[in-house]
Backbone bond lengths (Angstrom), bond angles and torsions (degrees), N, CA, C in turn:
res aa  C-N    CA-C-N  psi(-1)  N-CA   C-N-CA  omega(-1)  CA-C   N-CA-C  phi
1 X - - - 1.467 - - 1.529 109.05 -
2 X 0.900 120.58 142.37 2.280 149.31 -157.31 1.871 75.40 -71.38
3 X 1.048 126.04 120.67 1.843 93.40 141.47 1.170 120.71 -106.03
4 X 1.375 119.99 149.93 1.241 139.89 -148.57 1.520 113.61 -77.26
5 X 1.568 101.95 136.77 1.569 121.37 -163.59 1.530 113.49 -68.30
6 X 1.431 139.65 95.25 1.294 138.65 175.21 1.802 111.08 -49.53
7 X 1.100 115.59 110.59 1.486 122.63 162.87 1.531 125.74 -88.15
8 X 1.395 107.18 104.81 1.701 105.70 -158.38 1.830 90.74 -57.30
9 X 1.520 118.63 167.23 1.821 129.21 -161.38 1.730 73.81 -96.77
10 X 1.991 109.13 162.25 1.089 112.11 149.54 1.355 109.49 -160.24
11 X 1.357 101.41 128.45 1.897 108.89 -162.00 1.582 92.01 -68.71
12 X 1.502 121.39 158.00 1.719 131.26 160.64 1.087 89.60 -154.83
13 X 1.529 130.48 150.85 1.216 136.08 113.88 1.983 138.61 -19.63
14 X 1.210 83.12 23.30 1.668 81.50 177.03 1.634 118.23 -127.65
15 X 1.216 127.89 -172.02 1.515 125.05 177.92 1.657 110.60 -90.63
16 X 1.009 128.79 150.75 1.410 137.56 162.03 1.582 112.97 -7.16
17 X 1.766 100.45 -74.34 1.363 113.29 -175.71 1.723 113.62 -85.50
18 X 1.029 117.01 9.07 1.814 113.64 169.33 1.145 110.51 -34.38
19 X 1.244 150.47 134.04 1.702 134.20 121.81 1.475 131.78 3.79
20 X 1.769 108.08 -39.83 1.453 107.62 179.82 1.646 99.30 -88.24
21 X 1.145 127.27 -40.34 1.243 114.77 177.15 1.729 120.44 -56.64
22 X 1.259 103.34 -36.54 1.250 121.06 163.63 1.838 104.87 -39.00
23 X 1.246 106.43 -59.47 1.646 102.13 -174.88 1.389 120.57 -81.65
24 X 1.691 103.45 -1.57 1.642 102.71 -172.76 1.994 95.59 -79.14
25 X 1.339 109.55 -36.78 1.217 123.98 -164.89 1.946 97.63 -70.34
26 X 1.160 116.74 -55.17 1.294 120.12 -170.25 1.831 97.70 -58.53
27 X 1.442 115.64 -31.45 1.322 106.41 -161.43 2.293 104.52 -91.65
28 X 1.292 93.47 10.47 1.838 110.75 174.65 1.307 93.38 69.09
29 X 1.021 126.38 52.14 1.370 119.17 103.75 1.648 152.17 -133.82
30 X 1.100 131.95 -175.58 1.748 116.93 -168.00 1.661 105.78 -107.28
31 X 1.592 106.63 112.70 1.296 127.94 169.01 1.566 116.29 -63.09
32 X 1.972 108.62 125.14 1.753 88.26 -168.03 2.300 76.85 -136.21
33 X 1.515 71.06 107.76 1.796 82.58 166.46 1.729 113.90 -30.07
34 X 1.292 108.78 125.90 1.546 119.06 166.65 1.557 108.30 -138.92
35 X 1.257 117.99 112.42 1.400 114.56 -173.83 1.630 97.15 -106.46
36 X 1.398 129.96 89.00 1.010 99.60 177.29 2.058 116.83 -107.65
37 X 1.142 114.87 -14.66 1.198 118.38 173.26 1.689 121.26 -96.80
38 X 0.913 136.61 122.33 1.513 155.82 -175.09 2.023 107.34 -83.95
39 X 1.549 105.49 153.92 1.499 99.38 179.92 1.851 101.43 -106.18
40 X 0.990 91.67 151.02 1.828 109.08 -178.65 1.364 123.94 -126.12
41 X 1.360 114.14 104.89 1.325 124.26 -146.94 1.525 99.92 -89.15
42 X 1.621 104.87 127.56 1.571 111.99 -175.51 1.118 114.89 -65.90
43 X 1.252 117.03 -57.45 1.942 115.29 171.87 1.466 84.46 118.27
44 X 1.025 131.05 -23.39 1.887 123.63 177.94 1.634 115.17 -32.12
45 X 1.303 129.81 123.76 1.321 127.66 158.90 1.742 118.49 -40.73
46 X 0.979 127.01 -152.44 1.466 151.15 -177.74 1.984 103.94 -117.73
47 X 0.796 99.65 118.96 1.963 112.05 -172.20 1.273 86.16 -38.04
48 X 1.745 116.39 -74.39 1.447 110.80 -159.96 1.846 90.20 -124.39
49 X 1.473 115.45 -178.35 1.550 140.71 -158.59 1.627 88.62 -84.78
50 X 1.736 96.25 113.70 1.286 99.90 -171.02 1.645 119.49 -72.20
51 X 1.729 99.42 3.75 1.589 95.31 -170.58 1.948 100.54 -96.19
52 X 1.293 99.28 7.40 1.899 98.48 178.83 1.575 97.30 -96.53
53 X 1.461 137.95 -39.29 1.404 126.99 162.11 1.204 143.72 -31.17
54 X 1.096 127.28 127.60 1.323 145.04 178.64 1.623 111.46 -43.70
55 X 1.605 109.14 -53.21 1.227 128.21 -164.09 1.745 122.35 -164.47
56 X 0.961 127.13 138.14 1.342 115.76 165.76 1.412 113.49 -91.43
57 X 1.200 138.47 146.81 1.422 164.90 95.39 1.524 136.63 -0.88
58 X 1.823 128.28 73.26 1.785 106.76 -159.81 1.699 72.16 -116.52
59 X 1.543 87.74 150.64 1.648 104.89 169.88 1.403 108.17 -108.17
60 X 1.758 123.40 -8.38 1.774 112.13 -166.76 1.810 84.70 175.96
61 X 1.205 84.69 159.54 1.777 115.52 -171.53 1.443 92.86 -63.43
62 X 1.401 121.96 -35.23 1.312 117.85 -157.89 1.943 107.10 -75.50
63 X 1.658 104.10 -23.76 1.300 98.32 -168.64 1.774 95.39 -97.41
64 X 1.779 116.49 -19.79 1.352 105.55 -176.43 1.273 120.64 -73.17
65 X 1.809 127.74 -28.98 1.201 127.70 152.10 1.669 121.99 -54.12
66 X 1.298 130.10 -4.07 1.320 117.08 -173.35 1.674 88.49 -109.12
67 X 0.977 138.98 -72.28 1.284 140.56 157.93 1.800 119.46 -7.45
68 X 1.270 107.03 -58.73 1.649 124.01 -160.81 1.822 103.12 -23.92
69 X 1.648 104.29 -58.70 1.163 130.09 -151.12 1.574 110.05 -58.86
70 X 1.410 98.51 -26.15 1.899 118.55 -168.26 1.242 110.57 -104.28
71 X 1.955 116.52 -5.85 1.505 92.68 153.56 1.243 150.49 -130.64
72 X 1.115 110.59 -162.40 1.934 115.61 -155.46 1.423 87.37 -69.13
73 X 1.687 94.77 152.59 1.695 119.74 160.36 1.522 106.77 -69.32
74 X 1.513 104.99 115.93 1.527 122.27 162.42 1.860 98.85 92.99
75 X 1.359 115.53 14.35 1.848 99.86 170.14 1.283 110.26 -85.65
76 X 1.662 93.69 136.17 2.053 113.31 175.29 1.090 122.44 -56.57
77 X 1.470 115.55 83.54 1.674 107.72 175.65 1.726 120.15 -103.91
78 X 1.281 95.28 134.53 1.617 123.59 -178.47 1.785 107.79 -70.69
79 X 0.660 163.04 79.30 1.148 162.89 142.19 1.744 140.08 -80.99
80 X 1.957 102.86 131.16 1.166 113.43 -132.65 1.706 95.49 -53.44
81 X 1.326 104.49 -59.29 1.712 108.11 179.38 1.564 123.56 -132.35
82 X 1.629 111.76 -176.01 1.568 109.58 -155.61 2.159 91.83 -61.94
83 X 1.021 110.72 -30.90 1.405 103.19 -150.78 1.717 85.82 -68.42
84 X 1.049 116.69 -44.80 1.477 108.85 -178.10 1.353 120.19 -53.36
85 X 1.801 116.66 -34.25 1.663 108.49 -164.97 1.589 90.31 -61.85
86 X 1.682 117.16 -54.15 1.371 139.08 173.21 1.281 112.32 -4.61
87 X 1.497 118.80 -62.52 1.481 146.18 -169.78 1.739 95.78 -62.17
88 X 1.214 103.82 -40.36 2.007 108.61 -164.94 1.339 95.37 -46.43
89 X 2.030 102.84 -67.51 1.625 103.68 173.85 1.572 105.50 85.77
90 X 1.483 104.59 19.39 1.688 121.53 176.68 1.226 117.83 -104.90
91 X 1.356 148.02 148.06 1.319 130.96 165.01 1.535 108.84 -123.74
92 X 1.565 112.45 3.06 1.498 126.20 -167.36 2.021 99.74 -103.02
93 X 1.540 113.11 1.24 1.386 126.69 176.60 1.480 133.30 -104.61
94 X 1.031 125.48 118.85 1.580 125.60 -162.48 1.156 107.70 -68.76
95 X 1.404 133.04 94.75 1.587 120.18 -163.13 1.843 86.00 -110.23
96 X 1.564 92.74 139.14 1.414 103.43 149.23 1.260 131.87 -122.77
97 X 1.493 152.55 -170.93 1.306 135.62 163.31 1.536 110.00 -166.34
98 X 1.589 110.89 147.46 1.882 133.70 -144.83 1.418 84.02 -57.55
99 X 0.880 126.38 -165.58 1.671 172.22 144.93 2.123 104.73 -49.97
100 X 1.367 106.44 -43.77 1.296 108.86 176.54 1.337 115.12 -172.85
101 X 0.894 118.22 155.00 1.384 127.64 -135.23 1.557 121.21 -107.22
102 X 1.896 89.50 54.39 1.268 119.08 -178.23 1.688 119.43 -132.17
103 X 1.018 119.09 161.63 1.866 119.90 -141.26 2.154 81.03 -81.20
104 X 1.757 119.67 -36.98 1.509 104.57 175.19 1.240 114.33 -53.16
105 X 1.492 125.21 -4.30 1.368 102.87 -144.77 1.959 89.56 -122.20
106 X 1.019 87.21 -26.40 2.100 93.00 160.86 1.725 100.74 -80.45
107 X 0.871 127.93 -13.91 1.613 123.83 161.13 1.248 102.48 -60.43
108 X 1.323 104.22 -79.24 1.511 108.01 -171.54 1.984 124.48 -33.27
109 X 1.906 77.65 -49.56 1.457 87.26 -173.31 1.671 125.09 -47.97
110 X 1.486 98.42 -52.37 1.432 130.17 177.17 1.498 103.32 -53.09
111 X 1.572 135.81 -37.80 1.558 129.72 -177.00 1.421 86.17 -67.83
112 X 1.393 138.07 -57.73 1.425 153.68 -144.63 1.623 102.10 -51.93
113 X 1.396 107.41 -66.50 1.276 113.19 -156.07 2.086 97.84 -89.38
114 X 1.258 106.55 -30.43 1.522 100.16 174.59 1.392 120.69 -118.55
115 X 1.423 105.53 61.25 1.882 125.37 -171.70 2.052 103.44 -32.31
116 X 0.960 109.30 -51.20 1.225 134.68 174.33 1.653 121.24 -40.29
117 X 1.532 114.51 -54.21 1.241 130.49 167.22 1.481 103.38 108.25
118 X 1.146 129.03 -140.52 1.430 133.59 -179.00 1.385 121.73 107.06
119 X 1.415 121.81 -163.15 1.880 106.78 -156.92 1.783 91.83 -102.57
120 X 1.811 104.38 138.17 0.925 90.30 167.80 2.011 104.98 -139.14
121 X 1.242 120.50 177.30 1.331 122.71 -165.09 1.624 87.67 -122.24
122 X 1.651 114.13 137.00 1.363 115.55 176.07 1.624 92.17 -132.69
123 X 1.218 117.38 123.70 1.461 140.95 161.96 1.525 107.75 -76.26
124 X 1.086 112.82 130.86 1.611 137.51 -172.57 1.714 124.13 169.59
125 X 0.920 95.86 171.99 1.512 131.99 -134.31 2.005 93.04 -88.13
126 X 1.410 129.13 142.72 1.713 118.12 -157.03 1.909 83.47 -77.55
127 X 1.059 125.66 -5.77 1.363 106.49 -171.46 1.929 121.81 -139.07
128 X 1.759 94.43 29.05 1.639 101.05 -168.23 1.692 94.28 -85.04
129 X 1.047 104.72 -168.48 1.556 107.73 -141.56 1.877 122.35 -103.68
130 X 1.552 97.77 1.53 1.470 137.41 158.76 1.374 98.21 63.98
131 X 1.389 122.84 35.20 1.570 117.53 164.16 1.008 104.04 -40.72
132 X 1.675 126.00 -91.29 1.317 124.38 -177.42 1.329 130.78 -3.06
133 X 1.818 109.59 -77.73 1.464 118.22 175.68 1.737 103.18 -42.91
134 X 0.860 123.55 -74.15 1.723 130.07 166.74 1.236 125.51 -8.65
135 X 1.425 113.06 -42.26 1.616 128.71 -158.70 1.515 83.22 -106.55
136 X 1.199 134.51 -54.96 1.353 123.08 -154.55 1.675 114.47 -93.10
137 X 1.996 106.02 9.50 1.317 89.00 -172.90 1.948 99.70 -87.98
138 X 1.629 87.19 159.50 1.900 108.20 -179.61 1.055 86.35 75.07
139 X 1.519 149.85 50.93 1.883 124.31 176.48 1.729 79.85 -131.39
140 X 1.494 106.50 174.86 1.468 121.94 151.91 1.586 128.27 -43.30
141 X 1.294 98.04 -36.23 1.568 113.57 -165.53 1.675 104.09 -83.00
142 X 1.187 133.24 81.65 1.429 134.12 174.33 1.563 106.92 -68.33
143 X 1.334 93.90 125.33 1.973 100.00 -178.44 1.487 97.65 -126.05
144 X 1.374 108.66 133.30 1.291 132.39 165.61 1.621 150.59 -86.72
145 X 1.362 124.10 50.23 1.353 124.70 -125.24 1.833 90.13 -62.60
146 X 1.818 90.78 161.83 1.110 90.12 -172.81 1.742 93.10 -156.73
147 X 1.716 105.06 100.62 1.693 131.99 169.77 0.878 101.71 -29.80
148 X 1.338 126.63 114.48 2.033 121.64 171.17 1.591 99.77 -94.13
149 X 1.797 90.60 -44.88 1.719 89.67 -156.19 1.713 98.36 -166.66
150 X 1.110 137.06 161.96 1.133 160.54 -156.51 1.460 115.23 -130.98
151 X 1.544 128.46 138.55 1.573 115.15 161.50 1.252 119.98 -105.96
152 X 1.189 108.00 155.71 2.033 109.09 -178.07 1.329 99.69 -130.69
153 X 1.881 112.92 165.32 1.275 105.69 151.07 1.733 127.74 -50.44
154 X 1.269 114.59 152.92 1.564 106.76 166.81 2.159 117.31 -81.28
155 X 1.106 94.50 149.29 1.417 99.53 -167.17 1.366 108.16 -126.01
156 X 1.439 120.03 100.02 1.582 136.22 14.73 1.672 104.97 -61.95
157 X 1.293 104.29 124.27 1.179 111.48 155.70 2.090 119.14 -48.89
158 X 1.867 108.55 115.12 1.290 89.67 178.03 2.013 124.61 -89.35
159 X 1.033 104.28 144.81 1.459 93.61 -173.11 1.495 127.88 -82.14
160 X 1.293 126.00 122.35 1.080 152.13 154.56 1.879 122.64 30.73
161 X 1.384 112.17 42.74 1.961 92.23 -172.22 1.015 142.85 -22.18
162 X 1.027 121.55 158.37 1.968 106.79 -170.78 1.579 88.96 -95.60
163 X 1.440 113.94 137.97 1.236 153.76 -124.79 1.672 127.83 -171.53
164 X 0.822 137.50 154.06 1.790 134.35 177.40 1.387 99.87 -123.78
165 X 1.614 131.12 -23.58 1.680 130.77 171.54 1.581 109.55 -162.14
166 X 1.365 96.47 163.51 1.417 99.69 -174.03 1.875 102.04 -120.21
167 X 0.760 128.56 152.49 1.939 139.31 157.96 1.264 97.22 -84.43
168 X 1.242 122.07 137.36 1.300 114.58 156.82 2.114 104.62 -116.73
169 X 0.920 107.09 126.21 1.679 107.45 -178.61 1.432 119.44 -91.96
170 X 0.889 112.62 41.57 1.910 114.71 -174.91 1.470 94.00 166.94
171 X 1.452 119.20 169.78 1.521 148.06 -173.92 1.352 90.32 -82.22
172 X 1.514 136.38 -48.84 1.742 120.46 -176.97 0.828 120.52 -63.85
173 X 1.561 101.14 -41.53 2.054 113.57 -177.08 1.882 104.12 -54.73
174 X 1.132 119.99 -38.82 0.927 137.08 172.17 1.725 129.59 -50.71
175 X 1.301 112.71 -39.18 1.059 121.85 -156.06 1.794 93.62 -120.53
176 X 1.528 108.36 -10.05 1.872 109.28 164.41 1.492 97.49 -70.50
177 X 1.697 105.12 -55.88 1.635 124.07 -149.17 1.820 105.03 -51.08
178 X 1.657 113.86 -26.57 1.512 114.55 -133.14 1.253 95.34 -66.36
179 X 1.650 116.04 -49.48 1.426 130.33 -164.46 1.424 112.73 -79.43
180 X 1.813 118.21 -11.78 1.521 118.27 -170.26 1.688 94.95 -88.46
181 X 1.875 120.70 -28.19 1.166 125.05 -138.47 1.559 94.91 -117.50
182 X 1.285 135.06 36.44 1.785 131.51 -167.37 1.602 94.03 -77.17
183 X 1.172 116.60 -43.75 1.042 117.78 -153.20 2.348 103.71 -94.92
184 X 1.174 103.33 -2.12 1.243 102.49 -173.99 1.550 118.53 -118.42
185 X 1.282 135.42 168.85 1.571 126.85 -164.38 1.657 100.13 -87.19
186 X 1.053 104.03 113.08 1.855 111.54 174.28 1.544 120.71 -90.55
187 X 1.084 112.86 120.27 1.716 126.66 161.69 1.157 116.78 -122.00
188 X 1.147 111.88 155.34 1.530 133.86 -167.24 1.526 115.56 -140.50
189 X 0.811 131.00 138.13 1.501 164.93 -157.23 1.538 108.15 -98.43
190 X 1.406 131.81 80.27 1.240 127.47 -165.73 1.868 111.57 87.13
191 X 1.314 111.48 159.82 1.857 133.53 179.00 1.475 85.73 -69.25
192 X 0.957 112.24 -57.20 2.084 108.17 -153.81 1.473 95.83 -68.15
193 X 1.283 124.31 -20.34 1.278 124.97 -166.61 1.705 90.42 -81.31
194 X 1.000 115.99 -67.42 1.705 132.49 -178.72 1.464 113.83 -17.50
195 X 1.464 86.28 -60.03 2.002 110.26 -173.56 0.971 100.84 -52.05
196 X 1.883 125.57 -55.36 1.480 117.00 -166.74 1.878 114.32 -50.04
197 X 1.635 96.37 -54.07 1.411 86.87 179.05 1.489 119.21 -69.09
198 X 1.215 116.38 1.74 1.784 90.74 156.50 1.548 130.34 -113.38
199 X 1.254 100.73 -15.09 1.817 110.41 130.99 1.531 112.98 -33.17
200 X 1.161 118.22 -65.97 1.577 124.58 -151.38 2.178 92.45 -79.84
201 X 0.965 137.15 9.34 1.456 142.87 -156.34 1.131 126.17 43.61
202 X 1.703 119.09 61.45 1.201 129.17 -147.28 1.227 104.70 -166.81
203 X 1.601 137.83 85.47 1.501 122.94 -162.18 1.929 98.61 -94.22
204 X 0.983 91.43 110.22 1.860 84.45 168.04 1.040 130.33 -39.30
205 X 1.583 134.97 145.91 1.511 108.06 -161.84 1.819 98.50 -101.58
206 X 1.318 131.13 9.20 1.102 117.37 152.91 1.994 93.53 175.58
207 X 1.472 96.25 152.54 1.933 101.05 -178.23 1.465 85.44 -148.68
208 X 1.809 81.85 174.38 1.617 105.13 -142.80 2.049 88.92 -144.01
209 X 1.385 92.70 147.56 1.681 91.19 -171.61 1.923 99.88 -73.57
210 X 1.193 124.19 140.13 0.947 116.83 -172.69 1.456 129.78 -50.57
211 X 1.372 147.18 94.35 1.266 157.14 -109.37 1.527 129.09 157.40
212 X 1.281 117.74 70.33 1.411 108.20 -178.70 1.463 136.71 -0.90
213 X 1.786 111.01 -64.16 1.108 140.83 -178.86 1.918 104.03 -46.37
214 X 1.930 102.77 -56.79 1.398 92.58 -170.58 1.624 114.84 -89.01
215 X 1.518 99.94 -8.60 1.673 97.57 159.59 1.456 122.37 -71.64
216 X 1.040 138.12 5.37 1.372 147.72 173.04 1.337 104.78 -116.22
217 X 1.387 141.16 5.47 1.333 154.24 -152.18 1.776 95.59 -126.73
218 X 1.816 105.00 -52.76 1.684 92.25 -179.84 1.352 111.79 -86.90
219 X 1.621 103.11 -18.58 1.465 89.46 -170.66 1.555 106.83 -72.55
220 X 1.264 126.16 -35.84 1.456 131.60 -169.05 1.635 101.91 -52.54
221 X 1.830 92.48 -55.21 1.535 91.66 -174.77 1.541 123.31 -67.57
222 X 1.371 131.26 -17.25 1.272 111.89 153.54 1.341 121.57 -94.67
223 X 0.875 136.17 7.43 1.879 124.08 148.21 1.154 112.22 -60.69
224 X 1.603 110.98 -31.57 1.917 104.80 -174.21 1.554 102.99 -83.81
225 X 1.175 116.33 -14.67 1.658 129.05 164.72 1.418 120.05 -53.12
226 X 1.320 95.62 -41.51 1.594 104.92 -155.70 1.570 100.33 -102.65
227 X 1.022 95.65 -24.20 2.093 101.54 162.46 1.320 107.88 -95.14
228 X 1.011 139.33 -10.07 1.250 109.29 158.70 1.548 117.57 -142.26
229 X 1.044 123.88 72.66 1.082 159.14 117.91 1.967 103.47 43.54
């Protein structure tokens, strides 16, 4: 008789069937849903009148559902990936999307389709990681950030599954996880994500630029770490 393959646990913020859970499982180990932080919608307008823009800007589902409701019939929106156009939930909106489904690659996209430059509005998150603004300052391409929404802990705080590591996917997730997770293997989802946990007294034991492909890349490679010794 086979005996049966131990799959170390690993908390994320996502559902069962996500895509990323999808890669936590392909990369050996077992993804166990933890939702513990909720989104909190700022109430902020749009910087400038979204019908004088060139284009809008979504970095995540979380800012295209808060947004959706406020915009114009037929505006060009750039958006980072499919789950985000998804999130828009428009069919009256010109959605396009990068090459891959990373914030360089809506850079790229955005020089592509508006060689020229011009004003644009980028929807995101009070604490994403402002490539964009970064890349596009002194250029043609004027970007406008624009606060959709914020994350917090959830209240009741839920407690912790038993687990062998946690992901943390953002700088907050990060900076809840540090003090719940001393004792467990920490990764993080992006540099800004990283920093928090060692800000928070908690050095992650290794992160990956945000990317499916190389999140299934560290996680694989430290399980083969940790088996063989």
């Amino acid at each position: 008789m086979t005996p049966s393959v131990h799959h170390p646990r690993l908390a994320l913020a996502r559902p069962a069937q996500h895509p990323l859970a999808d890669t936590v499982r392909k990369a050996g180990w077992q993804p166990v849903p933890y939702s513990f932080t909720s989104l909190r919608v700022t109430g902020a307008a749009p910087p400038i009148l979204l019908n004088r823009i060139q284009a809008l800007l979504v970095l995540s589902p979380s800012g295209a559902k808060v947004a959706s409701p406020n915009l114009p019939e037929g505006l060009t929106c750039l958006v980072q990936g499919a789950g985000t156009a998804d999130a828009l939930g428009r069919e009256d909106l010109e959605v396009h999307l990068p090459s891959e489904a990373c914030a360089e690659a809506l850079w790229e996209l955005l020089q592509q389709r508006f060689p020229h430059g011009g004003e644009f509005v980028l929807v995101r998150g009070e604490r994403s990681r402002e490539y964009l603004e970064v890349a596009a300052r002194g250029s043609a391409w004027r970007i406008h950030p624009w606060v959709t929404h914020h994350e917090a802990a959830r209240e009741p705080f839920p407690p912790m599954p038993k687990v062998e590591g946690v992901l943390a996917m953002s700088p907050m997730q990060a900076e809840i996880l540090a003090p719940l997770a001393q004792d467990l293997q920490r990764f993080a989802w992006g540099e800004a994500t990283a920093e928090a946990f060692t800000r928070a007294g908690a050095p992650a034991h290794a992160h990956c630029e945000p990317k499916p492909s190389l999140l299934w890349a560290m996680l694989a490679q430290h399980l083969n770490a940790q088996s063989n010794p």
